[in-house]
C-alpha positions in Angstrom: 62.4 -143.0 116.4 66.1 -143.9 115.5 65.5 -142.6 112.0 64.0 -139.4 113.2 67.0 -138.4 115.3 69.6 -139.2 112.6 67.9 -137.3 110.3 67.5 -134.3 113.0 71.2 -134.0 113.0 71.5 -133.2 109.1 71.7 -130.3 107.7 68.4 -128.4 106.9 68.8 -128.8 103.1 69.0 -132.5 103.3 66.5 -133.0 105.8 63.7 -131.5 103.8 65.3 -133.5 100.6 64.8 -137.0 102.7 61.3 -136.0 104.3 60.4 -135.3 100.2 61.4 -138.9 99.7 59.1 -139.8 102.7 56.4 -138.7 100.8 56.1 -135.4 102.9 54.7 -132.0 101.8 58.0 -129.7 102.7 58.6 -126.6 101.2 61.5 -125.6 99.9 61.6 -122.7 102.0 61.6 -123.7 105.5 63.7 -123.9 107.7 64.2 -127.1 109.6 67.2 -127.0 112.5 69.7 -128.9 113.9 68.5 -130.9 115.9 65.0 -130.5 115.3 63.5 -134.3 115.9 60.2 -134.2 113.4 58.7 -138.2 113.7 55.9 -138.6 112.1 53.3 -140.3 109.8 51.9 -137.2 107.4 53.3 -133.8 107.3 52.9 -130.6 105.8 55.2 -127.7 106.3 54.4 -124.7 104.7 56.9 -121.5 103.2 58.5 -119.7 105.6 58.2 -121.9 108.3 61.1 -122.4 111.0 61.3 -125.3 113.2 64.4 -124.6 115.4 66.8 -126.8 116.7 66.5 -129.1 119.5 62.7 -129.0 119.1 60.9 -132.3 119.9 57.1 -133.4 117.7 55.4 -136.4 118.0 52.1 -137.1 116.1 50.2 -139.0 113.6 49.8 -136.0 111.3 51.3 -132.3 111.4 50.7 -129.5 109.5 52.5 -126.4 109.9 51.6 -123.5 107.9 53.0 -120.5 105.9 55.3 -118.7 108.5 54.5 -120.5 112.0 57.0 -121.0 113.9 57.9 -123.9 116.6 60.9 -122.2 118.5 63.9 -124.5 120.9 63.0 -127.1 123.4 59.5 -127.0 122.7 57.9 -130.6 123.4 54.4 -130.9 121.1 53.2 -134.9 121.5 49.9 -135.5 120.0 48.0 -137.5 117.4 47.4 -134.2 114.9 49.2 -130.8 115.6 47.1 -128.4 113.3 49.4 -124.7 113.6 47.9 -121.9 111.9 49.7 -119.1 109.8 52.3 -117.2 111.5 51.7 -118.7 114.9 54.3 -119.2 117.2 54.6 -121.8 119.8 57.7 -120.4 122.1 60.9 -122.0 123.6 59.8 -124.5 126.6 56.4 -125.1 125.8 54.6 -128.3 126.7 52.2 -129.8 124.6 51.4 -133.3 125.0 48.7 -136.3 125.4 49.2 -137.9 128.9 47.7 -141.0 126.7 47.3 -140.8 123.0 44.3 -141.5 121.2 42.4 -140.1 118.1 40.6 -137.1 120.4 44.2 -136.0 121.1 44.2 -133.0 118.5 46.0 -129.2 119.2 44.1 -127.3 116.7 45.9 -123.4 117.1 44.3 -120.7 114.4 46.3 -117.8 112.7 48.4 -115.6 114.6 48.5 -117.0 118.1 51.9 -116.9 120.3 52.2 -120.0 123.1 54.2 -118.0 125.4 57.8 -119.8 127.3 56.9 -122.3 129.5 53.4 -122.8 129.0 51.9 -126.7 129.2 49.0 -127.7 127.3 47.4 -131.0 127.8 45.6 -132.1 124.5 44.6 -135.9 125.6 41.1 -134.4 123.9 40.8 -131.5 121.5 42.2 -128.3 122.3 41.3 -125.7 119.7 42.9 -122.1 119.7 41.5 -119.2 117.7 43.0 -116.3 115.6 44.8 -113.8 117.2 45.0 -115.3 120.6 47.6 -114.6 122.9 48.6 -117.7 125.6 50.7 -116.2 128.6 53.9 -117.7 129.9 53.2 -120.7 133.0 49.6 -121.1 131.9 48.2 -124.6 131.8 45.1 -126.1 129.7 44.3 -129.5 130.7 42.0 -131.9 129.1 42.2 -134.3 131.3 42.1 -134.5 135.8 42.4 -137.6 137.5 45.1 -139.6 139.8 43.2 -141.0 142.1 40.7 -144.0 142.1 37.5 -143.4 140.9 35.8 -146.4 142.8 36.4 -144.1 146.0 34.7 -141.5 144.8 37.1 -139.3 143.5 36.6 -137.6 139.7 37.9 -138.5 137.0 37.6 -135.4 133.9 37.8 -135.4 130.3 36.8 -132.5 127.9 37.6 -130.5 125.3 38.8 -127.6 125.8 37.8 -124.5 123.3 39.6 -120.7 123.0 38.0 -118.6 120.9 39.4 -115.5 118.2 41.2 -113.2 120.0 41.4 -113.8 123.3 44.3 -113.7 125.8 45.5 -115.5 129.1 47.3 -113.2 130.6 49.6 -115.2 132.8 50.1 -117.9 135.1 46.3 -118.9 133.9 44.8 -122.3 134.7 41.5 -124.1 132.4 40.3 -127.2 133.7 38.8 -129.7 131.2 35.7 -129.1 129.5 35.9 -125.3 129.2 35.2 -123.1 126.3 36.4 -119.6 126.6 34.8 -117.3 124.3 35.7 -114.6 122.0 37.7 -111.2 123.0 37.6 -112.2 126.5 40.7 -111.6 128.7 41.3 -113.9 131.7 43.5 -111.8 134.3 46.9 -113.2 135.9 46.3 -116.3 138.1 43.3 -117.0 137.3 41.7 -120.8 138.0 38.6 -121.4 134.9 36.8 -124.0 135.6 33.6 -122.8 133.6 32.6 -121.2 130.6 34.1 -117.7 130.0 31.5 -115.5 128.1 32.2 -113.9 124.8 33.7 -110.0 125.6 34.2 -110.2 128.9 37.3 -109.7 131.3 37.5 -112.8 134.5 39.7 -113.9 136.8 40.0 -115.0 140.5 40.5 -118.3 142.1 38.2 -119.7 140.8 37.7 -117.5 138.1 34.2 -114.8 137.8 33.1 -112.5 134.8 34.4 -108.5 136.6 33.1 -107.2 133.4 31.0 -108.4 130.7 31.8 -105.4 127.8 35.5 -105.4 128.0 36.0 -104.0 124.1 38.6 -102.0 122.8 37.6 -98.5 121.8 37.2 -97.3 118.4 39.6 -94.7 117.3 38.9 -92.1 115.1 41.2 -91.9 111.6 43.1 -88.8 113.3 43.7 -91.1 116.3 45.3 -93.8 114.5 47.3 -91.7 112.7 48.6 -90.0 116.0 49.0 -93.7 117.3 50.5 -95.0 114.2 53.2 -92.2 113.7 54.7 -93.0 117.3 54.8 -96.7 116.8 56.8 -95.5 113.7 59.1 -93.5 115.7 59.7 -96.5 117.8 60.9 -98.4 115.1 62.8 -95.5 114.1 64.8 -95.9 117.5 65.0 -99.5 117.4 66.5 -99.4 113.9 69.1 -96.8 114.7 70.0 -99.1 118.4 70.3 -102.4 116.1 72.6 -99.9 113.4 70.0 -101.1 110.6 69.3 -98.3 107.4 66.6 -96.6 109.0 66.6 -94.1 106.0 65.0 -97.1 104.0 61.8 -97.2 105.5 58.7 -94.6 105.5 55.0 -95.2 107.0 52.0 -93.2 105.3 48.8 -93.4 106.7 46.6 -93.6 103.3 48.1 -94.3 99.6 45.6 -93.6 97.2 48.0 -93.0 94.5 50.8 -94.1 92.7 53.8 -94.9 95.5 56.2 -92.7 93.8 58.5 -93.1 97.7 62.1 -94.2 96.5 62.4 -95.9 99.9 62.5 -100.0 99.9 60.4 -100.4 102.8 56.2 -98.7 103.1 54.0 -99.3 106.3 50.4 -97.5 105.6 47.3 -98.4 107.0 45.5 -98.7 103.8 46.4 -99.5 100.1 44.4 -99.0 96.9 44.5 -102.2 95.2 45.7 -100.6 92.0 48.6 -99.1 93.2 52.1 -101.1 91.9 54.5 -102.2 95.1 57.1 -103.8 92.6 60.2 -104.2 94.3 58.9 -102.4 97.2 58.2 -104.4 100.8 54.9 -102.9 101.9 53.4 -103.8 105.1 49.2 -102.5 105.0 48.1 -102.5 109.0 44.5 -102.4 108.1 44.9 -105.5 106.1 47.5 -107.4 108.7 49.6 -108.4 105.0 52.9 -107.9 103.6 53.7 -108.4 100.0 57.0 -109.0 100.4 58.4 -112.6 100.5 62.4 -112.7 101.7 63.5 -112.2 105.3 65.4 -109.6 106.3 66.7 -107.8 109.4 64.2 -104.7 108.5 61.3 -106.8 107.9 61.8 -109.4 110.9 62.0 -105.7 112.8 58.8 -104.2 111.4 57.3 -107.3 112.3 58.4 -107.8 115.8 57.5 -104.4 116.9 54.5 -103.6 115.0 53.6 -107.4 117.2 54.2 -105.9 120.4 51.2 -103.4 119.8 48.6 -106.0 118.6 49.8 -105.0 115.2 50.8 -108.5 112.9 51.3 -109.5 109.4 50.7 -112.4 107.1 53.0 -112.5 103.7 50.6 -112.5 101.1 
């Protein structure tokens, strides 16, 4: 533990240098900060990945990959932290074992964001699917117990299972054992204490199914052009309040043909595979990528806004 502070007060470049020496998979292009305390057995950390400083992990094995992101005074404290591409666990989240053993396992998909001051218990397996959303103050607990249970009182252990695309809201509770299936939506305040069915919308205290075909709609191509072109003008008008270039960036809905657009950065919703994006950052909606690999305040722009719409992209 010694070792792992020391080494959490160097500077990123070194710390990735030593953890190579450790026998650890770091990338080059990570970014580990100061005061970042990383101790443990087997790691992987992938490009583009920023653990910030004053960021605490415990575990047996850790793999972070391309682009996730553990943000400041986050605790994680488990046997294997599994974080999936571009996820984000955010500043004051809890995750932790109450008592470790080899069922203690936070397994979180692409493209989920822990929100602030969540706590997840993961003394058993907590799995998180892509493109799930966990709202600030919500708990997931895998384990229930304090008091004895030779006076009758329970004692609870389970895994607990999210699946793709689904979002606690806020302030959410899940008791051990629960699986919560996918596209579901469980409303602020909620206590879940059973099974949450696939498409469905619950909530309450404790929590009940209010609708069991809670989809999105389909929009026509018309439609998510009309939608499209006004989240564009709202990263017009963020660009212009940060005083970025805004004259460097153009969205088009569809390119078929040859980008011939002198401007650095393209959002469209399709792309035709054929089509050369040399020297050109292009962000394609309907494929959630980006072919563009450096960071920038543009891109870290595109990508935070288009976020706040549902709207995310993974570098290719």
């Amino acid at each position: 533990m010694l070792n792992a502070i020391i080494i959490s007060l160097l500077p990123s470049v070194v710390k990735k240098y030593i953890y190579r020496l450790k026998g650890f998979n770091v990338s080059k292009k990570c970014k580990l900060g100061f005061g970042a305390i990383i101790n443990v057995e087997i790691c992987e950390i992938q490009d583009y990945t920023r653990v910030a400083s004053f960021s605490y992990i415990k575990a047996r094995k850790l793999v972070l990959e391309k682009e996730s992101k553990i943000k400041s005074f986050s605790y994680i404290k488990a046997y294997q932290v599994n974080l999936g591409a571009a996820s984000i666990i955010s500043n004051f989240v809890i995750i932790r074992a109450s008592h470790l053993s080899e069922s203690s396992k936070i397994n979180v998909g692409k493209l989920v964001h822990i929100f602030p001051f969540s706590v997840i218990d993961c003394t058993r397996g907590v799995s998180i699917g892509d493109y799930s959303g966990i709202g600030s103050f919500t708990n997931i607990y895998t384990h229930g117990s304090y008091r004895s249970i030779l006076n009758g009182y329970p004692v609870d252990y389970g895994d607990v299972a999210i699946g793709k695309n689904v979002e606690l809201t806020y302030n959410v509770f899940v008791a051990p054992g629960v699986t919560i299936h996918d596209n579901s939506t469980v409303a602020y305040g909620a206590f879940v204490n059973k099974d949450v069915e696939k498409d469905s919308l619950c909530g309450g205290l404790p929590a009940r199914t209010i609708r069991n075909d809670y989809l999105g709609k389909e929009l026509s191509t018309e439609e998510k052009n009309q939608v499209l072109n006004l989240i564009f003008s709202a990263l017009l008008e963020e660009l212009k309040f940060k005083q970025i270039d805004y004259n460097q960036v153009e969205y088009m809905f569809d390119l078929n043909t040859e980008i011939g657009s002198k401007k650095q950065y393209i959002i469209c919703f399709s792309l035709n595979e054929e089509i050369s994006v040399d020297k050109k950052a292009v962000f394609t909606i309907g494929k959630e990528t980006c072919n563009y690999k450096k960071n920038d305040k543009i891109i870290d722009s595109i990508i935070s806004l288009y976020s706040r719409y549902g709207i995310r992209f993974l570098r290719d």
